[in-house]
C-alpha positions as CSV (number, residue, x, y, z in Angstrom):
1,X,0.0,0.0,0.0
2,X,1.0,3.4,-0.9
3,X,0.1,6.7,1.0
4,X,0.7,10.1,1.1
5,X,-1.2,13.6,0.8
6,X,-1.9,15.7,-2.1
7,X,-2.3,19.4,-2.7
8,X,-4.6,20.1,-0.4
9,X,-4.1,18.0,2.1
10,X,-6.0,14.8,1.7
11,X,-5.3,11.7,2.2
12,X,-4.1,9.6,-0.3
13,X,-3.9,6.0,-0.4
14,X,-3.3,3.5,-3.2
15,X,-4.3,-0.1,-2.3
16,X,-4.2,-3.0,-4.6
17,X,-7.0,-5.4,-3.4
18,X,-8.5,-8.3,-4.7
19,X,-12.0,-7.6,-5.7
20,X,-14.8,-10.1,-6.6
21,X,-17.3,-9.4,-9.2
22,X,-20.7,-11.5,-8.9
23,X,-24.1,-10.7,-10.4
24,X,-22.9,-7.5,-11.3
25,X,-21.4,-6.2,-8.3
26,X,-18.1,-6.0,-6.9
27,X,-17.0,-6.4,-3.7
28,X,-13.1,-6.5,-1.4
29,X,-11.9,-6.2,1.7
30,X,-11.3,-3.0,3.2
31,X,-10.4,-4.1,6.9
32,X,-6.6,-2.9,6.7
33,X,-7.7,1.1,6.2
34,X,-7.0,3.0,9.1
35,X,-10.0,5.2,10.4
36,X,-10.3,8.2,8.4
37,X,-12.4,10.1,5.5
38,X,-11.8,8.2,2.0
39,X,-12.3,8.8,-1.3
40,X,-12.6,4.6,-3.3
41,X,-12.0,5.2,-6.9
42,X,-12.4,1.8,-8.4
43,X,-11.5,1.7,-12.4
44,X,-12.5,-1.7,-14.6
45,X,-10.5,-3.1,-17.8
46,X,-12.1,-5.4,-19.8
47,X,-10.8,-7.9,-22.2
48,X,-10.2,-5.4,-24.8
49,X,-8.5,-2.9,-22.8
50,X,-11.7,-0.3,-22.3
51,X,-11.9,1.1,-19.1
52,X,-14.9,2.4,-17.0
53,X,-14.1,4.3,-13.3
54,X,-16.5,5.3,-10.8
55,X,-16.1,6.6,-7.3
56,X,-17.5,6.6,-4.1
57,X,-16.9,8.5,-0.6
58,X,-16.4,6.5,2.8
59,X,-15.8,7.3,6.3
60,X,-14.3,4.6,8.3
61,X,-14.9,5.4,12.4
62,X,-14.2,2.4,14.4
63,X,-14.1,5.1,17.8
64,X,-17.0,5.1,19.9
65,X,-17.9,8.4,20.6
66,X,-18.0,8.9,24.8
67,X,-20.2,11.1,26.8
68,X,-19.9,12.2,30.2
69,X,-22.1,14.3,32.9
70,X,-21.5,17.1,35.0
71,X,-22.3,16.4,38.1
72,X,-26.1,17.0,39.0
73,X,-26.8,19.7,41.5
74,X,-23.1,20.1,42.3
75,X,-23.3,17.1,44.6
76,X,-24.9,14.5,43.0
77,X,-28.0,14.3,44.9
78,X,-31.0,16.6,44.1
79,X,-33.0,18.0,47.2
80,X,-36.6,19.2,47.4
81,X,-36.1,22.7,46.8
82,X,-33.7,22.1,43.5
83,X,-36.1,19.9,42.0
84,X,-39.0,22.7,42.6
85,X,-36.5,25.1,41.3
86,X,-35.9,22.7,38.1
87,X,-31.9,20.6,37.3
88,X,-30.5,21.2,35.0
89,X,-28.2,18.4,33.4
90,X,-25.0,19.1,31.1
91,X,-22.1,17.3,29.5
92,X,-19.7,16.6,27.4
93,X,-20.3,14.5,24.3
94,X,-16.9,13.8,22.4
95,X,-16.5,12.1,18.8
96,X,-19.8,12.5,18.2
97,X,-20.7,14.8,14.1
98,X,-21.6,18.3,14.7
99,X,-25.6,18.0,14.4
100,X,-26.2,14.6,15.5
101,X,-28.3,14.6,18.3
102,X,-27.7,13.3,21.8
103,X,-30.6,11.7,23.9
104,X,-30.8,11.5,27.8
């Protein structure tokens, strides 16, 4: 495998794999990529030497993304008069895409 960056600074790898074509699709292995945004160009040959190419996007993210709280009420135990006022939680949620939402 080859790797390095191009002009703008993207990732580039080369990686000659051993594809499969059945019922017209094809299909690899893709387990040795690192996590990261890719860009899979894929280009067919036939017989006579004509070639057809057609690309495709991919994010691989093996990470989980973790969350964690703040403390609720400052000491972890809500009393009478902070429930009637209202808690309010908050937290930290880290690896997670900018507009995904978060459920408590």
């Amino acid at each position: 495998m080859l790797s390095g960056k191009d002009g703008s600074g993207e990732r580039l790898v080369s990686l000659k794999a051993e594809l499969t074509a059945s019922g017209g699709r094809v299909s690899g292995d893709l387990s040795g990529l690192a996590d990261g945004a890719y860009r899979v160009v894929l280009v067919l040959t036939d017989a006579r030497g004509k070639t057809l190419e057609s690309s495709q996007s991919l994010l691989i993210d093996r990470v989980a993304p973790t969350l964690s709280l703040a403390t609720i009420a400052g000491d972890g135990i809500i009393n009478a008069a902070e429930a009637a006022e209202g808690v309010r939680l908050s937290g930290e949620a880290i690896g997670v895409e900018d507009g995904l939402p978060v459920t408590l």
